[in-house]
C-alpha positions in Angstrom: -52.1 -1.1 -16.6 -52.2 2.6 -14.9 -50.7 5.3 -17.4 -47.8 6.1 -14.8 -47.3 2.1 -14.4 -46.7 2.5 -18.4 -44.0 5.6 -18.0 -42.3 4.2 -15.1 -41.8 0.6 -17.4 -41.1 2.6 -20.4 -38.1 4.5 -18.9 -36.2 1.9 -17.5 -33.5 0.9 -20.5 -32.5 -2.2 -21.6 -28.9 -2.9 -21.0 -27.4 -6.0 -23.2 -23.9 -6.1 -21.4 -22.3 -7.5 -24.8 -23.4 -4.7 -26.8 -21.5 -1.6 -24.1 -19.2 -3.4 -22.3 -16.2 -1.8 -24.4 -17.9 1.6 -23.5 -18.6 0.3 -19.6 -14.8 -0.3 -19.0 -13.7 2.9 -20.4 -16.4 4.8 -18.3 -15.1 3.3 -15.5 -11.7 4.5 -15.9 -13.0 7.7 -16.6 -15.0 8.2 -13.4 -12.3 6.7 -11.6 -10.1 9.8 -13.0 -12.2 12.4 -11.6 -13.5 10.2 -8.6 -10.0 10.3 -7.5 -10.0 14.3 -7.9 -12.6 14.5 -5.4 -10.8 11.9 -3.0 -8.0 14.3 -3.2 -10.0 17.7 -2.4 -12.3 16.2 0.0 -12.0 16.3 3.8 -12.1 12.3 5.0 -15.7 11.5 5.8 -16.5 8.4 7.5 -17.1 4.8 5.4 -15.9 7.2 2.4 -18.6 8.7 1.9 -16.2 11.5 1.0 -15.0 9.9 -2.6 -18.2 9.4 -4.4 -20.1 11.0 -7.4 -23.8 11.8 -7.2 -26.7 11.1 -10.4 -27.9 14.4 -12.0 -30.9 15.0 -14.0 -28.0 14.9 -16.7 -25.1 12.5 -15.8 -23.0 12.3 -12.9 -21.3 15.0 -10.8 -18.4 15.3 -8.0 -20.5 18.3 -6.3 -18.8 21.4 -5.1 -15.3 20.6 -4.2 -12.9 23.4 -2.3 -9.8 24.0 -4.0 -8.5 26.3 -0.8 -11.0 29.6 -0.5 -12.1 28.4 -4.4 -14.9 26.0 -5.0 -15.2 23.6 -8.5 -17.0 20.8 -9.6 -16.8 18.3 -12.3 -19.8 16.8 -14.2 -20.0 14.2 -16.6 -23.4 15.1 -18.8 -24.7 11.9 -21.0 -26.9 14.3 -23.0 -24.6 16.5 -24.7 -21.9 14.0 -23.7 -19.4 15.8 -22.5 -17.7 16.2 -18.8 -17.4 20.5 -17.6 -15.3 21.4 -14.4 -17.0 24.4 -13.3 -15.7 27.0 -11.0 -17.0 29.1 -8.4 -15.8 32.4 -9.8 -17.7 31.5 -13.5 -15.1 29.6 -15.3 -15.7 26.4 -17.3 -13.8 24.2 -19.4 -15.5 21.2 -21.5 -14.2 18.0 -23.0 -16.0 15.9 -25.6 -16.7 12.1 -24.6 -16.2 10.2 -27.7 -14.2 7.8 -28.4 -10.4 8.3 -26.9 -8.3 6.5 -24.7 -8.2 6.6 -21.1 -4.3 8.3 -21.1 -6.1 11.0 -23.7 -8.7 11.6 -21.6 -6.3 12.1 -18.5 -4.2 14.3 -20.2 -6.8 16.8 -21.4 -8.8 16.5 -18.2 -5.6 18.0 -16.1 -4.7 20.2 -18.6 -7.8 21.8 -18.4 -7.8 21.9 -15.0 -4.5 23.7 -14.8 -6.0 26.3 -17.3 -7.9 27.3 -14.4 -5.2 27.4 -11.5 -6.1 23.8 -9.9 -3.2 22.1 -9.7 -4.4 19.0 -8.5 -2.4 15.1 -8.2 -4.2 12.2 -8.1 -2.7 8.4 -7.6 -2.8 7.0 -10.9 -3.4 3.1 -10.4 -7.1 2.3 -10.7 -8.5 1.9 -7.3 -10.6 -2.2 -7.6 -9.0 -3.0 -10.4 -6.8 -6.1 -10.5 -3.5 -5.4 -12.7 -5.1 -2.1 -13.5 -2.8 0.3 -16.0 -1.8 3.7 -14.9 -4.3 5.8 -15.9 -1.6 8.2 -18.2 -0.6 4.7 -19.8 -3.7 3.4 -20.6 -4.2 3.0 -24.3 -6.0 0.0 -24.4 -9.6 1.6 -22.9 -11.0 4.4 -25.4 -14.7 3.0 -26.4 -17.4 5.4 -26.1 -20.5 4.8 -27.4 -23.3 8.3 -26.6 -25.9 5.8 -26.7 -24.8 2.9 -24.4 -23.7 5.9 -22.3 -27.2 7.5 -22.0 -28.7 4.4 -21.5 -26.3 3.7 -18.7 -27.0 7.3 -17.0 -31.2 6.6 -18.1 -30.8 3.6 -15.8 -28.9 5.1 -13.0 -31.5 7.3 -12.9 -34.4 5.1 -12.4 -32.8 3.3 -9.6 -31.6 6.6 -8.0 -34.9 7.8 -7.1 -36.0 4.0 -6.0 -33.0 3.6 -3.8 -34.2 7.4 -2.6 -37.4 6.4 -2.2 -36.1 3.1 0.1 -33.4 5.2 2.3 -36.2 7.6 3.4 -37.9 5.1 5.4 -35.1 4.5 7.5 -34.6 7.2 9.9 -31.8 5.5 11.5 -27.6 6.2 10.1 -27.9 5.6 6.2 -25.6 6.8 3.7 -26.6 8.8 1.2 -27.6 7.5 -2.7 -24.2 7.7 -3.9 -22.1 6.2 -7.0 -18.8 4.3 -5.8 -16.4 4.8 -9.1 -14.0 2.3 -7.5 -16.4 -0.9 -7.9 -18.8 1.2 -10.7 -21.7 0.9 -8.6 -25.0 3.2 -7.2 -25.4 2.2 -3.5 -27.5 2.9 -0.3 -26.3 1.8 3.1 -28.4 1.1 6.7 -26.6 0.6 9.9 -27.5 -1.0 12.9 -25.5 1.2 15.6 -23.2 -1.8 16.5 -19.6 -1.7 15.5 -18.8 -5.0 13.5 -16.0 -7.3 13.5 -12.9 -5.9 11.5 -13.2 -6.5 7.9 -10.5 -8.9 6.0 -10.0 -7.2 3.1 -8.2 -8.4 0.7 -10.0 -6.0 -2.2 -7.3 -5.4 -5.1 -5.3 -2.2 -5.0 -7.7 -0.6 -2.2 -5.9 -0.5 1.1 -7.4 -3.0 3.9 -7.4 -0.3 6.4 -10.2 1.7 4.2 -12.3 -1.2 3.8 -12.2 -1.9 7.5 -13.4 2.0 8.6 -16.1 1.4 5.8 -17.9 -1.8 7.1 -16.8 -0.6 11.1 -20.4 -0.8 12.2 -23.1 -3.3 10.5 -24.5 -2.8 8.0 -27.7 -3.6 5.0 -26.1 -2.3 2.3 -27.9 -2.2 -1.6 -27.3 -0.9 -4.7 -27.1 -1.0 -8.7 -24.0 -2.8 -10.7 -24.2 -2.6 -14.2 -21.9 -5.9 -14.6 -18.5 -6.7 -15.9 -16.4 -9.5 -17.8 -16.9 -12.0 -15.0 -20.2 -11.4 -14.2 -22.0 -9.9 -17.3 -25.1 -9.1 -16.6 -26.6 -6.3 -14.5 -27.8 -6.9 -11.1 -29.5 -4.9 -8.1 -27.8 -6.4 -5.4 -28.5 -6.6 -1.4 -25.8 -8.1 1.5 -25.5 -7.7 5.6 -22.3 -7.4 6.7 -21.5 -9.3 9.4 -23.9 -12.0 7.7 -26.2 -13.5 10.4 -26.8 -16.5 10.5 -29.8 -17.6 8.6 -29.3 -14.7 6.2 -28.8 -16.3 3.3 -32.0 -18.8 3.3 -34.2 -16.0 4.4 -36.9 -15.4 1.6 -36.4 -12.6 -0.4 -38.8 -11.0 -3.1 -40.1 -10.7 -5.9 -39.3 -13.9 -7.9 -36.0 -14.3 -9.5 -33.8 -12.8 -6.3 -31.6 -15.2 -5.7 -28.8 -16.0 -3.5 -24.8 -15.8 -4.5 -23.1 -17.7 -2.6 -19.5 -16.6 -3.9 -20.7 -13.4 -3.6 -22.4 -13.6 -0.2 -25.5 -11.4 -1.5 -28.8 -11.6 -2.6 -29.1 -10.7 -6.4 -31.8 -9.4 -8.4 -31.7 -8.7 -12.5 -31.8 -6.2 -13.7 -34.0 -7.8 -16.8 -36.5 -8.9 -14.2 -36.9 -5.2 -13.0 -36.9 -3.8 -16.8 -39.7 -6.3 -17.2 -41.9 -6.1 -14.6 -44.9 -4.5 -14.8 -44.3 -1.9 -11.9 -40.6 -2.0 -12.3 -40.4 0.0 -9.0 -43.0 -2.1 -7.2 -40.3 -5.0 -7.9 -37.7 -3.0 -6.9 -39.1 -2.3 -3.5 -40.3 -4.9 -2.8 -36.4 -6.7 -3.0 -35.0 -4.0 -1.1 -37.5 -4.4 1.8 -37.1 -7.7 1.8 -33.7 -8.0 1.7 -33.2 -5.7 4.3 -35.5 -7.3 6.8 -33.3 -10.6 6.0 -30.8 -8.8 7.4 -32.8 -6.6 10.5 -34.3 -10.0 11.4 -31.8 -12.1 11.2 -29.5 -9.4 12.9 -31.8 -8.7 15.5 -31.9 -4.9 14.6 -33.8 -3.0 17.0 -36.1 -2.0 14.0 -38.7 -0.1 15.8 -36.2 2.3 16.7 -34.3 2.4 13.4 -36.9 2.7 11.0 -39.5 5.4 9.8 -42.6 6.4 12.2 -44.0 6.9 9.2 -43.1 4.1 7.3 -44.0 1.6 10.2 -47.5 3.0 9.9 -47.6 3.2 6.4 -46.6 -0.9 6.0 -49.4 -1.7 9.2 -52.0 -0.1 7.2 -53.1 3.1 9.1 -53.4 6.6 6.8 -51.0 9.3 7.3 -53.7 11.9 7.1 -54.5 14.3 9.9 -53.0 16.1 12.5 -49.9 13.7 12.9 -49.2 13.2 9.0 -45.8 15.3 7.7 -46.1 18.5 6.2 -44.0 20.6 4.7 -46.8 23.3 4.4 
C-alpha cells in the first residue's frame, strides 16, 4: 500500500450512527436555521442552487450573502466549534456549539444578527421534516457532541473533494458540490439538456412547485447522506431522474452498491468506502458507474456532455503535449 493510499484511508472517519445521532438531528436543525437565512438573502437561482451551504477547510459556510449594499456570511467551524456571521465592513459575532436547544440556538443566532443591523425573517417550520417543530419551539433538539461533529465535517470533507473530483469531468450543466440543509445531504448534479416530466412531489413541508423547477430537466444526481432514524446508516447515494428503463439492473461498482428499490437509487456505504483500500478509488469508481447507468440507459449524448479530457483519459491516451491543459 502507497503512503498517500495510507493518508487518504486514514482520514476518512468512522461514523457509528448510534453513537451521533442525537448530535445529527440537532445539527440539522441548526443548518436548517441559517440555511433558511440564505434562502431569504439570496436572489432565486435555478434547481435552488441558491439555498445551499458550501464545505470549508473548517466547517460549513453560507458564502457572501447581500444584505442590501452590505455583504455577510455565516460559518459554522467544527474546529473551534463555534458558528461567526461576518460582515463586510469587519464585524463579527460568535456563538459556541455546545450542547443547547434548537429554540436557544435561534434566539441567540438572530440576536446577534440584529447586533449588527440585519434584520432578517426566516419561515420557522423545518423545510423535509415531517411534523417538524418551529424552530423558536424546539426544546427537544439540543445534543452536541464537538467530536461526532468534527467527525461529521472530517467526512464531508473527504467526499467534497471526490464529488469535485467527479463533477470536473463533465463539462456539460452540473451543479456545483453543494450541502442541501433541507434533506442534510452533500450532492453533485449532471443534466442531460432535456426538460423532464413534471415531478410529483409530495416531499413533506417543501412546496411541490420547488421540487418540480429542481428536477425540470434530467438529471444523474449523487451525493453523501449521513443517515437518519429510518435509515441509520450512512450512504453515498446515486439516482436518474426520469429513471430509464433498465436503470435499476444496470451493474454498478465497486461491490456492495446496491439497489433501493423504495428509494429508487443505487446505494453505496459508507463503511465500504471507510474500508477500502483506496477509499477514493471506490468512490469513483461508484459515481462513474452509476452515472453511466443513467447516460446509457438515458441515451445521453455523452460525447458531447462529458470531458475532452476525461474521454481521453478513460480510452487510455496521455494528456501530455501540446493539447494537454495548462494553467501555466
Amino acid at each position: 500500500m502507497s503512503t498517500t493510499q495510507i493518508d487518504a484511508k486514514a482520514s476518512w472517519p468512522l461514523l457509528p450512527h448510534t453513537q451521533w445521532r442525537d448530535t445529527l438531528s440537532t445539527l440539522h436543525l441548526w443548518t436548517q436555521i441559517v440555511g433558511k437565512i440564505r434562502l431569504a438573502q439570496a436572489p432565486w437561482t435555478n434547481h435552488s442552487w441558491h439555498v445551499a451551504l458550501y464545505v470549508t477547510s473548517r466547517g460549513l459556510t453560507t458564502s457572501a450573502m447581500s444584505y442590501g449594499a452590505r455583504t455577510f456570511e455565516i460559518d459554522f467551524d467544527f474546529i473551534a466549534h463555534e458558528v461567526r456571521i461576518q460582515t463586510g465592513e469587519g464585524a463579527v459575532e460568535s456563538i459556541a456549539l455546545a450542547p443547547r436547544t434548537v429554540a436557544d440556538f435561534y434566539e441567540e443566532l438572530f440576536q446577534r444578527l440584529r447586533s449588527l443591523d440585519l434584520d432578517i425573517r426566516i419561515r420557522t417550520v423545518p423545510s423535509e421534516i415531517a411534523d417538524g417543530i418551529p424552530f423558536e419551539l424546539d426544546r427537544e433538539h439540543g445534543t452536541y457532541d464537538p467530536e461526532h461533529a468534527a467527525s461529521f465535517w472530517r467526512a464531508l470533507v473527504q467526499a467534497d473533494r471526490v464529488l469535485k473530483d467527479f463533477r470536473s469531468r463533465f463539462s456539460g450543466k452540473a451543479s456545483p458540490v453543494h450541502f442541501f440543509w433541507g434533506s442534510f445531504d452533500l450532492a453533485v448534479t449532471r443534466f442531460s439538456g432535456r426538460r423532464a416530466p413534471p415531478h410529483p412531489g409530495g416531499v413533506p413541508n417543501l412546496p411541490d412547485w420547488v421540487a418540480r423547477e429542481a428536477y425540470s430537466h434530467e438529471v444523474s444526481s449523487c451525493g453523501f447522506w449521513p443517515g437518519s432514524e429510518a435509515m441509520p446508516d450512512p450512504v453515498f447515494y446515486a439516482y436518474a431522474y426520469p429513471e430509464p428503463p433498465g436503470f435499476k439492473t444496470a451493474s454498478v461498482r465497486p461491490k456492495g452498491a446496491y439497489y433501493h428499490p423504495p428509494l429508487g437509487e443505487f446505494l453505496l456505504p459508507y463503511d465500504d468506502v471507510q474500508r477500502a483500500i483506496s477509499p477514493d478509488a471506490a468512490l469513483l469508481e461508484f459515481l462513474q458507474s452509476s452515472y453511466e447507468a443513467a447516460a446509457d440507459h438515458g441515451d445521453w449524448d455523452r460525447a458531447a456532455l462529458e470531458s475532452r479530457w476525461e474521454r481521453q483519459r478513460a480510452s487510455g491516451p496521455s494528456l501530455a503535449g501540446p493539447d494537454a491543459p495548462s494553467l501555466s
